[in-house]
BAFI-3210 file (N, C-alpha, C; in Angstrom, 3 decimals, decimal comma, padded with zeros to 6 digits):
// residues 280
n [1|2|3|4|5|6|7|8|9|10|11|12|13|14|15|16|17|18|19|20|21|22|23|24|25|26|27|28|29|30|31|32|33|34|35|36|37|38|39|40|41|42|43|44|45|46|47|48|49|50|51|52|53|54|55|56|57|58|59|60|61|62|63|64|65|66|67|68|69|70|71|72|73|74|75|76|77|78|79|80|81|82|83|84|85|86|87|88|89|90|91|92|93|94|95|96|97|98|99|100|101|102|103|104|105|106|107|108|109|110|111|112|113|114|115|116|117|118|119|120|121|122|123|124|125|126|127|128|129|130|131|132|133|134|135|136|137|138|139|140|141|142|143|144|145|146|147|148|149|150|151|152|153|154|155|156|157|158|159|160|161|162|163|164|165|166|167|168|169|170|171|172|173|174|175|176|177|178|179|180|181|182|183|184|185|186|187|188|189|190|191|192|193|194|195|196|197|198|199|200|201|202|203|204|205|206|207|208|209|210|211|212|213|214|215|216|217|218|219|220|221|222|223|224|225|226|227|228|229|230|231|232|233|234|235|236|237|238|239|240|241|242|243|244|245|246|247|248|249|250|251|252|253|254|255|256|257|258|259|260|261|262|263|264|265|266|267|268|269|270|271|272|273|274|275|276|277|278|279|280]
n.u [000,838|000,531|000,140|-000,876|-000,150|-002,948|-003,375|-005,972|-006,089|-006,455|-008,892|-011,188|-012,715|-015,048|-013,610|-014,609|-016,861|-015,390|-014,103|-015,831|-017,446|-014,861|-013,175|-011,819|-009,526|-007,692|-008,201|-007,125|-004,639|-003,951|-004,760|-004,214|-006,561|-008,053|-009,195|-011,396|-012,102|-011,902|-009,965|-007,484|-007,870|-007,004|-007,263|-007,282|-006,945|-006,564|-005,019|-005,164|-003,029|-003,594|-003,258|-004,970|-006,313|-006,860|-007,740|-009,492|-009,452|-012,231|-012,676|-012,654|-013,503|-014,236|-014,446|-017,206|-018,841|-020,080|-018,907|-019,778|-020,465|-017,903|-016,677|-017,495|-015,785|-013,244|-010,596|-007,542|-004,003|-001,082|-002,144|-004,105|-006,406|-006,089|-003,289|-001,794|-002,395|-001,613|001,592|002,056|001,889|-000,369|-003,685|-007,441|-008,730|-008,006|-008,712|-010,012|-012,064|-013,748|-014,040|-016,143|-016,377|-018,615|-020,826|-020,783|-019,780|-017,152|-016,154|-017,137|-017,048|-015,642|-016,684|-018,717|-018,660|-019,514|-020,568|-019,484|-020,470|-021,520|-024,370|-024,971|-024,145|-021,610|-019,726|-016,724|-014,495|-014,772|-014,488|-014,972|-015,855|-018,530|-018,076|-020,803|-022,851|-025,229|-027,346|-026,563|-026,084|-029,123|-029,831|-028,395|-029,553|-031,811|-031,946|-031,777|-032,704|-030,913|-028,256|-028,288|-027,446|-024,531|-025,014|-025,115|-027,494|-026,039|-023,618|-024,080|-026,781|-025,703|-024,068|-025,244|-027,454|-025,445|-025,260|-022,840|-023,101|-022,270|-022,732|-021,002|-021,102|-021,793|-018,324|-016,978|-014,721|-014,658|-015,686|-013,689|-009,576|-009,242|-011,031|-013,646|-015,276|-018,066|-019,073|-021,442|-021,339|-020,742|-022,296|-024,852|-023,771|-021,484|-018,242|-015,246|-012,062|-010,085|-006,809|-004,242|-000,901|002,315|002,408|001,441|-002,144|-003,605|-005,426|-008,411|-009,370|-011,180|-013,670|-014,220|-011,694|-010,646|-008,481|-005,055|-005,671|-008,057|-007,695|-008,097|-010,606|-012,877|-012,873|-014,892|-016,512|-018,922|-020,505|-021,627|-023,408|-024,804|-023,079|-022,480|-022,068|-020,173|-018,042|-018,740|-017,916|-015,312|-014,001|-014,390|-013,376|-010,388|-010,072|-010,070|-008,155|-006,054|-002,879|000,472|000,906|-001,133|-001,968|-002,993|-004,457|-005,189|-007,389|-008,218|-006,189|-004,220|-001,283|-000,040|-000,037|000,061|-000,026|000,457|-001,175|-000,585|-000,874|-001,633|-000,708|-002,644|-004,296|-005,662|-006,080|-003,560|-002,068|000,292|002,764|003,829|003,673|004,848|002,818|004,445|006,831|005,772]
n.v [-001,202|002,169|005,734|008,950|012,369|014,336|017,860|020,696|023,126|026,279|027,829|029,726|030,310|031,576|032,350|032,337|030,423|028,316|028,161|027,717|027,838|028,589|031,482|034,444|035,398|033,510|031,328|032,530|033,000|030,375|030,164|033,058|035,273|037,194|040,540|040,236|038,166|035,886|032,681|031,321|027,891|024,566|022,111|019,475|016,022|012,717|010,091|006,319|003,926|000,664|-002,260|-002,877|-000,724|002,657|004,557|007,471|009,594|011,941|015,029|018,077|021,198|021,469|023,036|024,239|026,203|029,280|032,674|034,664|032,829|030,940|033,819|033,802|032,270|032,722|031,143|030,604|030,060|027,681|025,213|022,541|019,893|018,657|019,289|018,123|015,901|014,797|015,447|013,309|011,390|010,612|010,856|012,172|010,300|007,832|006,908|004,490|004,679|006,559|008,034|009,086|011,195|012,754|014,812|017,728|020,641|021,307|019,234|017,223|018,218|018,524|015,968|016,134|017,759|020,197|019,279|018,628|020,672|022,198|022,423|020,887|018,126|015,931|012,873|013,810|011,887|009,453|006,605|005,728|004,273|005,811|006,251|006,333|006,576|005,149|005,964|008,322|009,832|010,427|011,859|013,947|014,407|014,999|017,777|018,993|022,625|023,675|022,592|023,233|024,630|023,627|020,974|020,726|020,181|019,989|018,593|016,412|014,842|013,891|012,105|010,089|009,332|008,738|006,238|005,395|004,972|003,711|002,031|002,136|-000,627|-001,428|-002,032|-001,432|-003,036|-005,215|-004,376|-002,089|-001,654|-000,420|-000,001|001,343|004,263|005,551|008,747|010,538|013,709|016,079|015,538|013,982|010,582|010,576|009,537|007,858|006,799|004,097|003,540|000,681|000,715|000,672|-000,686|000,960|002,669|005,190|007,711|008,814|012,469|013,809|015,994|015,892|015,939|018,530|020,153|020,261|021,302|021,242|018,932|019,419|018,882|021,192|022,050|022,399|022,695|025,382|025,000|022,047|019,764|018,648|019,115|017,921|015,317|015,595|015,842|013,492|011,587|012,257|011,511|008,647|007,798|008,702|006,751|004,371|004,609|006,661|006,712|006,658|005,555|005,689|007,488|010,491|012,169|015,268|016,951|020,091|021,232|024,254|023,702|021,445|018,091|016,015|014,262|012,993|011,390|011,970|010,771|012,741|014,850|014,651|012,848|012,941|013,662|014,735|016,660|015,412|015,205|016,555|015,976|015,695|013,571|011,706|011,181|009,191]
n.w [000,000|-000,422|000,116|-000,352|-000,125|-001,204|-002,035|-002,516|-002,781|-000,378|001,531|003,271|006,420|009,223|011,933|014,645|013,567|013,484|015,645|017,420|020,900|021,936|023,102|021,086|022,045|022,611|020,429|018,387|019,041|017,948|015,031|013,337|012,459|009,776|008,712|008,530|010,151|009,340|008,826|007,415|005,414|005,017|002,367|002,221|001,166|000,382|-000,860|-001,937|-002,465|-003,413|-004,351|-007,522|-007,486|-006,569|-004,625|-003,515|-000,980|-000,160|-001,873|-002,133|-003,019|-005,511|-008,933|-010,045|-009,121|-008,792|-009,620|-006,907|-005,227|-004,549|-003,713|-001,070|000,184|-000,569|-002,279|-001,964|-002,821|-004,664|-004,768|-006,523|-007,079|-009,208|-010,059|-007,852|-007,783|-010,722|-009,664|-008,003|-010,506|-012,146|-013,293|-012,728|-014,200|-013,657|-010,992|-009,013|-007,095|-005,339|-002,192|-000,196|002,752|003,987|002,979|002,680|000,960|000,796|000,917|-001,059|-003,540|-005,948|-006,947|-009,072|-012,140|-014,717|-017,786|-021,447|-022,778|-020,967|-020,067|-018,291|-015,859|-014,646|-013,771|-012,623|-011,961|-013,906|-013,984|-011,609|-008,381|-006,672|-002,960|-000,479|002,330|003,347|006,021|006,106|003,402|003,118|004,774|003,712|001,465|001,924|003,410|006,835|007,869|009,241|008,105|005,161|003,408|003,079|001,835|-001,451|-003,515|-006,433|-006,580|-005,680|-006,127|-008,975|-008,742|-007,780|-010,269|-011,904|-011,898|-010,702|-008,049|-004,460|-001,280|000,997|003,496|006,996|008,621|006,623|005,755|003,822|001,505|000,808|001,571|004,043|007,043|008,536|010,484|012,181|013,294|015,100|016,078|014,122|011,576|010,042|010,563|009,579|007,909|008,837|007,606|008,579|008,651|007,942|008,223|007,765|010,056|012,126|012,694|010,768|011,153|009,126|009,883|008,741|009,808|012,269|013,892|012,501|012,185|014,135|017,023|017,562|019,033|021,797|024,079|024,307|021,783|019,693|016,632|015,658|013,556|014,044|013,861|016,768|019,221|021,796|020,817|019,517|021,331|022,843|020,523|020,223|022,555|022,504|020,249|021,477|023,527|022,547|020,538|021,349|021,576|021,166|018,325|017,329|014,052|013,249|010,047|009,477|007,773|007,494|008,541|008,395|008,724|009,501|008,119|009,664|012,976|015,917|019,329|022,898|026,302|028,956|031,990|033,936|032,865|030,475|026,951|024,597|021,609|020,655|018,793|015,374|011,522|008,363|006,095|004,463|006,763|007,769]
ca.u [000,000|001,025|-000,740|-000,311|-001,450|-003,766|-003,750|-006,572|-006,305|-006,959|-010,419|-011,305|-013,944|-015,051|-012,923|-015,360|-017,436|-014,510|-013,282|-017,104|-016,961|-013,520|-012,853|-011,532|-008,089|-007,761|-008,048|-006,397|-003,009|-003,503|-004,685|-004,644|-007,440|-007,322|-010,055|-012,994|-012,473|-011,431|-008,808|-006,694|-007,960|-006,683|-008,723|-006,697|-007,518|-005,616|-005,024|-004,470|-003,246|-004,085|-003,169|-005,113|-007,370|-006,540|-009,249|-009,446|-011,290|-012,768|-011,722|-012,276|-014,697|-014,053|-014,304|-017,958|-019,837|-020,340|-017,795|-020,643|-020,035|-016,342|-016,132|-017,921|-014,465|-011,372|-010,138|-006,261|-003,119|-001,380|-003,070|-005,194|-006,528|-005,242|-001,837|-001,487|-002,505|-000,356|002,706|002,380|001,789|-001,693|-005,290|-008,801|-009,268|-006,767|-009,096|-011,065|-013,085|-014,029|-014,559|-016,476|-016,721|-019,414|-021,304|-020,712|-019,421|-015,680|-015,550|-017,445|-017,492|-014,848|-016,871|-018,935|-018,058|-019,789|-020,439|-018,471|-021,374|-022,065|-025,279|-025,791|-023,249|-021,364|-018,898|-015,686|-014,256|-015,676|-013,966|-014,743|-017,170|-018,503|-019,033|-021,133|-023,105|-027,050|-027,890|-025,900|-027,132|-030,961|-029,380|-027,599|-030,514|-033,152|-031,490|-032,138|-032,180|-029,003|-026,785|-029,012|-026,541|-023,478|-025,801|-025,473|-027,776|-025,272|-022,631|-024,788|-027,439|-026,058|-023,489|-026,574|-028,090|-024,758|-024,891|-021,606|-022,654|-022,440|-023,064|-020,491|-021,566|-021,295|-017,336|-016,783|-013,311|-014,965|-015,699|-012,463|-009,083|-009,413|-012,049|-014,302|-015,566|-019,023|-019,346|-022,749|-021,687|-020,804|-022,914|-025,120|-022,826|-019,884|-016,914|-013,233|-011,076|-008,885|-005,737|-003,199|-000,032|003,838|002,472|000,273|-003,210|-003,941|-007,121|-008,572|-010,405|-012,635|-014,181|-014,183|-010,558|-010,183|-006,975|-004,035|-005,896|-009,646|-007,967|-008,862|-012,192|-013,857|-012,384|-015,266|-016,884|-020,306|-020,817|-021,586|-025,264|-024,708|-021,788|-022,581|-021,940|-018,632|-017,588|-018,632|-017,155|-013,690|-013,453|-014,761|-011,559|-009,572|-010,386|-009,557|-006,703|-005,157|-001,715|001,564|001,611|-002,096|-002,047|-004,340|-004,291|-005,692|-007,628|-008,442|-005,148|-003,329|000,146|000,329|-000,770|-000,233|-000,578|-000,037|-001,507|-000,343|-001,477|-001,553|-000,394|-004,092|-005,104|-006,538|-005,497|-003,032|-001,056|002,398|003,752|002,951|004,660|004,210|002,894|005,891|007,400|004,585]
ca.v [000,000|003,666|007,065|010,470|013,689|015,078|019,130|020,665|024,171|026,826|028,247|031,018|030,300|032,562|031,958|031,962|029,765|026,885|027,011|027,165|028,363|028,578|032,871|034,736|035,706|031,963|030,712|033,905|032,975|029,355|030,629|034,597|035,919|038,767|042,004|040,123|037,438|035,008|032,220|030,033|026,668|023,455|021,414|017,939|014,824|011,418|008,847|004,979|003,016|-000,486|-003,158|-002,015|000,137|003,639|005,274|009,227|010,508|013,441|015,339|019,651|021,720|021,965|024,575|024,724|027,010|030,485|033,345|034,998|031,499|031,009|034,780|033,750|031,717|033,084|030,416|030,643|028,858|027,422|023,894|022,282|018,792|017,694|019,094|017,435|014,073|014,721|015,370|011,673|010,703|010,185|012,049|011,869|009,174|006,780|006,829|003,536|004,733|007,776|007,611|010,950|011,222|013,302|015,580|019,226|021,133|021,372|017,509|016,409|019,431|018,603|014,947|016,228|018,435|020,779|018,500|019,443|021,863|023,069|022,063|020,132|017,713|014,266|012,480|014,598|010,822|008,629|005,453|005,284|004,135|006,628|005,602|007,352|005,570|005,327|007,239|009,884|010,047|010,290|013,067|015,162|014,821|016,062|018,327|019,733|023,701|024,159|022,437|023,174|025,327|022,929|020,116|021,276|019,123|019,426|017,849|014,854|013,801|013,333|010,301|008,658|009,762|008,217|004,752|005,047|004,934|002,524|002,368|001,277|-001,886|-001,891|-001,354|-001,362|-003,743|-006,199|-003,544|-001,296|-002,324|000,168|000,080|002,587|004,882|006,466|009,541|011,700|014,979|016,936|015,407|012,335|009,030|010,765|007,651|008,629|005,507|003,349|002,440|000,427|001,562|000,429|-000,866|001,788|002,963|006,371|007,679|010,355|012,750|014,674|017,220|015,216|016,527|019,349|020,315|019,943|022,400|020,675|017,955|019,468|018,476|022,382|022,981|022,208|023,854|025,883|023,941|020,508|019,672|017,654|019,229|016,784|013,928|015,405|015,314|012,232|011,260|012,676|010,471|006,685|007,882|008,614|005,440|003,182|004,966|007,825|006,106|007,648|004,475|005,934|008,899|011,756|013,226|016,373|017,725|021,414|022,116|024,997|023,855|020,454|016,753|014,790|014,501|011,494|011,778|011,372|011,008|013,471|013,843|014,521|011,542|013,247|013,286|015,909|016,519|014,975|016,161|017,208|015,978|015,331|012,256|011,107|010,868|007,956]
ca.w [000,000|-000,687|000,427|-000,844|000,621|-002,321|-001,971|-003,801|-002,368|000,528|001,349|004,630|006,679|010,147|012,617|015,419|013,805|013,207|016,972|018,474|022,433|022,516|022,933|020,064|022,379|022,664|019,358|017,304|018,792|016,816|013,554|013,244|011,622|008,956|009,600|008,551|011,374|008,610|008,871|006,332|006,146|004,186|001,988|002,011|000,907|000,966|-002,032|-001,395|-003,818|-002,959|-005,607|-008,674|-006,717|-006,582|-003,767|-003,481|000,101|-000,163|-003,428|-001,816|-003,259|-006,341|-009,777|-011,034|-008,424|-009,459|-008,743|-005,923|-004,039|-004,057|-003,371|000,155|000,674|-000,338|-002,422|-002,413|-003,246|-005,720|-005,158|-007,061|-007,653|-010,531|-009,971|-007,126|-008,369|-011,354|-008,846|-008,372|-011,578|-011,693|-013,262|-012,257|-015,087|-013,194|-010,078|-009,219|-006,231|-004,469|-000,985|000,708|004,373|004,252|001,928|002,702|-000,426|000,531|000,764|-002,502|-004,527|-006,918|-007,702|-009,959|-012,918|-016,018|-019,088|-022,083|-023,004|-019,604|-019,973|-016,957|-014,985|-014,877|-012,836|-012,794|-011,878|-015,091|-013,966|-009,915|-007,891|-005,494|-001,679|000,613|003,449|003,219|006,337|005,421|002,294|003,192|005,720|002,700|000,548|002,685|004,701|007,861|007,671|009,798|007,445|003,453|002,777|003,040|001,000|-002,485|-004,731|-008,211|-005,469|-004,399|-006,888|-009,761|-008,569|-008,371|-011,112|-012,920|-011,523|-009,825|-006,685|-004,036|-000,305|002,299|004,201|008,288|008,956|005,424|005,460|003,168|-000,007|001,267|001,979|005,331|007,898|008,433|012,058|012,402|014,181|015,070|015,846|012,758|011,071|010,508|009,975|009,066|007,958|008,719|007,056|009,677|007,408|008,242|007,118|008,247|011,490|012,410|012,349|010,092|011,077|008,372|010,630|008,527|010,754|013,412|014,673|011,139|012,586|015,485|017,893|017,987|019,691|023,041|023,789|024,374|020,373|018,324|015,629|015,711|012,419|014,496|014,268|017,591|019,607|022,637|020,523|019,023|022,509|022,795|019,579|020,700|023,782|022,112|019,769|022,751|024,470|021,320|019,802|022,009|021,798|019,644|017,861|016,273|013,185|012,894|009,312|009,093|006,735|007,487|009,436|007,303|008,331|009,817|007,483|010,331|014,312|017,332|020,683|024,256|027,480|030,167|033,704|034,303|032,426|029,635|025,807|023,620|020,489|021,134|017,763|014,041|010,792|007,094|006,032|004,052|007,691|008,374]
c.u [000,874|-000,348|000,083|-000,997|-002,043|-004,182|-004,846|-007,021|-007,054|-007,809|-009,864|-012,393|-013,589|-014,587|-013,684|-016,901|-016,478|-014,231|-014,520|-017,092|-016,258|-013,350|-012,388|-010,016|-007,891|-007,300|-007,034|-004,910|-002,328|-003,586|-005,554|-005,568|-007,272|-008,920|-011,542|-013,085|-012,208|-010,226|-008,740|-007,157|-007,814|-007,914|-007,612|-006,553|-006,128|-006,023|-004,171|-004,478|-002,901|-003,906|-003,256|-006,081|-006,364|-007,665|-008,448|-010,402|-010,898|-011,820|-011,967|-013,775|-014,864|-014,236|-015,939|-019,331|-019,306|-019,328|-019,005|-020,175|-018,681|-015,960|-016,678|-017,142|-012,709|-010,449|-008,554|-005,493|-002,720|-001,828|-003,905|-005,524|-006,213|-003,980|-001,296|-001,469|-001,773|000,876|002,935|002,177|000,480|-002,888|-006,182|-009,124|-008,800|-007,546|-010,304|-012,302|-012,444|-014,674|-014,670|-016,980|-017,980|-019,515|-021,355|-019,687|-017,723|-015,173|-015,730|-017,438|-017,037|-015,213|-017,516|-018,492|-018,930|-020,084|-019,687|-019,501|-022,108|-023,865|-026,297|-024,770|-022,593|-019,947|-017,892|-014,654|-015,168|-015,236|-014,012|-015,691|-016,991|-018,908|-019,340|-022,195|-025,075|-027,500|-027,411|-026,051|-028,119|-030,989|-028,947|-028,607|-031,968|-032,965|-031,836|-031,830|-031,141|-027,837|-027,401|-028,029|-025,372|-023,882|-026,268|-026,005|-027,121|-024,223|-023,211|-025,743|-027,035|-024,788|-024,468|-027,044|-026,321|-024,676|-023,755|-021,321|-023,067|-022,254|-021,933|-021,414|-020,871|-019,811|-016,422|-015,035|-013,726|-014,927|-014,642|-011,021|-008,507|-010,396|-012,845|-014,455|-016,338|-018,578|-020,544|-022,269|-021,623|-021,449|-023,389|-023,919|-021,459|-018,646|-015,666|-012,759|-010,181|-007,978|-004,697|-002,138|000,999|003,482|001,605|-000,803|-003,052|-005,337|-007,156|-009,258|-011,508|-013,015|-014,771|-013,065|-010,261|-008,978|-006,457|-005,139|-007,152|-009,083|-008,804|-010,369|-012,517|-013,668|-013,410|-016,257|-018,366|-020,759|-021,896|-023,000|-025,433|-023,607|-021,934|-022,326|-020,519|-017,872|-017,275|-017,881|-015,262|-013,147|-013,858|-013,610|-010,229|-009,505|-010,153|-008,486|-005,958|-003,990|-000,946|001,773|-000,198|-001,618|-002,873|-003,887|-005,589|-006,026|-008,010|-007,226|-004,140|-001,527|000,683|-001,036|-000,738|-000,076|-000,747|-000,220|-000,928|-001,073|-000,904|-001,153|-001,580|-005,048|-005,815|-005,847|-004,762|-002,523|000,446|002,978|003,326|004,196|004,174|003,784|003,675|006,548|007,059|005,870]
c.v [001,253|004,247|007,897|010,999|014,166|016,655|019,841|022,116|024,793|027,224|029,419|030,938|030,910|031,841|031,529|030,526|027,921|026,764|027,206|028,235|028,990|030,305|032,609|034,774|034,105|031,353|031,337|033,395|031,322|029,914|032,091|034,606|036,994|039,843|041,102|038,509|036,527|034,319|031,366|028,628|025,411|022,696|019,973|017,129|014,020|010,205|007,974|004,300|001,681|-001,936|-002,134|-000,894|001,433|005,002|007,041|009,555|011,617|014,067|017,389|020,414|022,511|023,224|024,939|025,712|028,152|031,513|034,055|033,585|031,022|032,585|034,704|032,976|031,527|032,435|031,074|030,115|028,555|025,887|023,347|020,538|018,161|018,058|018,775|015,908|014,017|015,011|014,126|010,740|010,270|011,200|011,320|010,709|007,606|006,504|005,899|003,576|006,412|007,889|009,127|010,565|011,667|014,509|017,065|019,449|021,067|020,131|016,759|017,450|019,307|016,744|014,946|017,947|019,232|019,678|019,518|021,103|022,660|023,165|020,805|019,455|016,468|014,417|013,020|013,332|009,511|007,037|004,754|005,340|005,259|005,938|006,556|005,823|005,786|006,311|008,388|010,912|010,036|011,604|014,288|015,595|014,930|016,534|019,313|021,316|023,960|023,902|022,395|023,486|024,600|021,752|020,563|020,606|018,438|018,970|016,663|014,269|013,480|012,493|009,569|008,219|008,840|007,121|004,363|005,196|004,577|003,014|001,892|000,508|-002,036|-001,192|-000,923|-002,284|-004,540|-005,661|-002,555|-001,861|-001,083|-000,511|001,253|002,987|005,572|007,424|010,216|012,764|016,123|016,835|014,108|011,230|009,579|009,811|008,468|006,474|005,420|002,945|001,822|000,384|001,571|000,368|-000,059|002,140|004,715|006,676|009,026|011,279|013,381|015,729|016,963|015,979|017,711|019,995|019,856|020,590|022,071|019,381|017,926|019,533|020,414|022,827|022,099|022,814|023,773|024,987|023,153|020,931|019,458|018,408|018,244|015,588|013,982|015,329|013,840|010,866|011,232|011,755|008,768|006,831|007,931|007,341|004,839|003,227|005,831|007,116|006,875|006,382|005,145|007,823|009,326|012,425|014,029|017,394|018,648|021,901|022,950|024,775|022,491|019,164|015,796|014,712|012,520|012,187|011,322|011,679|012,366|013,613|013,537|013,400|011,965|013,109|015,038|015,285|016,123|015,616|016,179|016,771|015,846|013,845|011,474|010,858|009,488|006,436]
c.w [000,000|-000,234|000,029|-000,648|-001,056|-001,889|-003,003|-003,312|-001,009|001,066|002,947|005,099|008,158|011,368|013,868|015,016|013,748|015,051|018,173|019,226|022,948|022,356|021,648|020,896|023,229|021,485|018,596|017,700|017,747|015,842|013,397|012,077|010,571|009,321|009,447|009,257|010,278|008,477|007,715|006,773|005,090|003,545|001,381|002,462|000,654|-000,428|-001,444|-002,149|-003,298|-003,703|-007,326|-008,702|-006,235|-005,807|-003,467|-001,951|000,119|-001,741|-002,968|-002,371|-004,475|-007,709|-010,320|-010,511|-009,243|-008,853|-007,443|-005,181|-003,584|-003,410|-001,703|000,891|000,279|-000,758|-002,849|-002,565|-004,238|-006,303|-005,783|-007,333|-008,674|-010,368|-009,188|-007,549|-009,533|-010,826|-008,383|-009,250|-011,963|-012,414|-012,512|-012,880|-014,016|-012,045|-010,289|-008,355|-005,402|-003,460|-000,485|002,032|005,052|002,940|001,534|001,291|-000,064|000,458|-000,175|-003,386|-006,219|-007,274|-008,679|-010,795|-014,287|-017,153|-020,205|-022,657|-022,026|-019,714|-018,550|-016,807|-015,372|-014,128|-013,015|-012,500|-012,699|-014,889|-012,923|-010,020|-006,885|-004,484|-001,040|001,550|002,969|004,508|006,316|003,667|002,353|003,975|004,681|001,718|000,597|003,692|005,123|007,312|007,903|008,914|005,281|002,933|002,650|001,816|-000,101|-003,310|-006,376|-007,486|-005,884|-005,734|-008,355|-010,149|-008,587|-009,277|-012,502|-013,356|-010,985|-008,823|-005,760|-002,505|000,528|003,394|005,914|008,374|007,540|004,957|004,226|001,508|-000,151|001,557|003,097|005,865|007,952|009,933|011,597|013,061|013,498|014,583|015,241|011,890|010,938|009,755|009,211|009,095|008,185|008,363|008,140|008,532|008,019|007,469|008,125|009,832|011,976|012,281|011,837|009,828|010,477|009,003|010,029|009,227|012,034|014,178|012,942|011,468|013,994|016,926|018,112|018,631|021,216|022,791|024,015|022,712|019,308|017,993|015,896|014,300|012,584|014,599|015,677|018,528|020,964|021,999|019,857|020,414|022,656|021,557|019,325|021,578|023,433|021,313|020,598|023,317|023,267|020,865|020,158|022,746|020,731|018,788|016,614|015,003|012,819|011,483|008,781|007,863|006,001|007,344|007,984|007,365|008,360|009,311|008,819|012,014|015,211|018,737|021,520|025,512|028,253|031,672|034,316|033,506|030,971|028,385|025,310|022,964|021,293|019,957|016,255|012,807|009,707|007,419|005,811|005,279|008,957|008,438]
res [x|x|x|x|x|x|x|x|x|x|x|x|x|x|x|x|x|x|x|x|x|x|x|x|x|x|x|x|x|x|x|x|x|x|x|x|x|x|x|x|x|x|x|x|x|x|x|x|x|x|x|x|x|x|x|x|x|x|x|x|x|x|x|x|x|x|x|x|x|x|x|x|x|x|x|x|x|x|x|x|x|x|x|x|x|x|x|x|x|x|x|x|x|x|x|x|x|x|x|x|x|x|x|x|x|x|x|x|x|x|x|x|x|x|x|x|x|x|x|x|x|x|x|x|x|x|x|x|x|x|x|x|x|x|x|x|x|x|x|x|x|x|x|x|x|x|x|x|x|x|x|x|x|x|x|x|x|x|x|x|x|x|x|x|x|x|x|x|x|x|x|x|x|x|x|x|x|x|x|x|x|x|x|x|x|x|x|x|x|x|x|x|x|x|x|x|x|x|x|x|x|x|x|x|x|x|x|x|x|x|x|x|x|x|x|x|x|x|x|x|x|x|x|x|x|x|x|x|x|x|x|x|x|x|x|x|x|x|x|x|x|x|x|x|x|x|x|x|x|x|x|x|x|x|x|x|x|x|x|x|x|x|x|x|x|x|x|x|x|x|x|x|x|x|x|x|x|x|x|x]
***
């Protein structure tokens, strides 16, 4: 097995609403804001090449919204999805499955794509299966007010609508060569991939942990449909895998791909230390 970080560019979303609770002269000394309370925030995804299986999670939020909608996030950088995946040799064509964690626009955005006449849509991945989960899909595509706006319908329906796309089953080892992990409270049934990889576990967090600095439990995002259950979601991870032998890669954090935990004198969980992946 191989992994490669997949960069597919920067975005800016409001600083108070990414770190929740937590003050502003609190958070600001992790990731300074600029005047309009807006911080830098990563949008990367993780390729596993697996035999002849070549899986993509999450692909960013990609190019075919309108400039009014990207101008509501600041896209910067010089990242991009395809030139990342061509930095390892690789297009979109080459991809056998596309695994999304969840359905908000910065995580599937870039699965579907324009047709050549911009006339309406099609798989921006013509050769993968898509996975998403069934109740999370019944959740994205009749969604609650709080999160409509994240649940963009030219995102989401028309993988279905292609036939390429398929449900993860229970822990999903059997149709995956990972595992999979529910969590509630960001959203319903959100999967983060368990991989094993040179001895270790590499858990993807999704927006479960979106950077180094939500490990402490009071650091999570106004976002969370649920924030009692990302709590609770923080500590059934803690209690299973809060060892330095587990890897957190992060796929907000603007500086740091990767992250192991240690204990506390008080018993509780932190970052022990931050590195690329390549250092896995």
């Amino acid at each position: 097995m191989e992994l490669y970080t997949i960069h597919t560019g920067n975005f800016k979303l409001d600083g108070g609403a990414m770190f929740g609770v937590v003050p502003k002269s609190l958070w600001y000394k992790l990731n300074p804001c600029d005047d309009n309370n807006m911080c830098t925030w990563a949008m990367r995804c993780l390729l596993v090449q697996e035999g002849k299986r070549l899986i993509l999670i999450d692909n960013g939020i990609g190019d075919k919204q309108d400039d009014k909608f990207f101008n509501h996030y600041y896209l910067h950088g010089d990242d991009s999805l395809d030139k990342s995946l061509a930095k390892h040799g690789f297009t979109k064509d080459d991809i056998t499955d596309v695994f999304l964690t969840h359905l908000h626009f910065d995580h599937c955005g870039g699965s579907i794509k324009w047709n050549k006449d911009r006339t309406g849509y099609e798989p921006a991945f013509k050769n993968a299966t898509y996975w998403s989960t069934p109740a999370h899909w019944e959740w994205a595509t009749n969604p609650n007010p709080r999160e409509k706006a994240s649940f963009l319908k030219e995102n989401i329906l028309p993988i279905k609508e292609s036939g390429q796309l398929k449900m993860v089953e229970g822990d999903g080892s059997i149709q995956l060569p990972f595992s999979v992990l529910y969590t509630l409270g960001h959203t319903e049934s959100m999967m983060h991939p368990v991989i094993k990889y040179k001895g270790r576990s590499i858990i993807y967090c999704a927006d479960l942990f979106p950077s180094r600095w939500h490990i402490a439990m009071p650091y999570i995002m106004a976002y969370d449909v649920r924030p009692l259950e990302s709590m609770k979601d923080k500590e059934k991870l803690f209690a299973q895998y809060g060892s330095d032998s587990t890897v957190l890669f992060f796929e907000h954090d603007p500086g740091a791909e990767c992250g192991t935990l240690q204990k506390t004198d008080r018993g509780g969980i932190a970052l022990k230390e931050v590195f690329p992946l390549s250092e896995v």
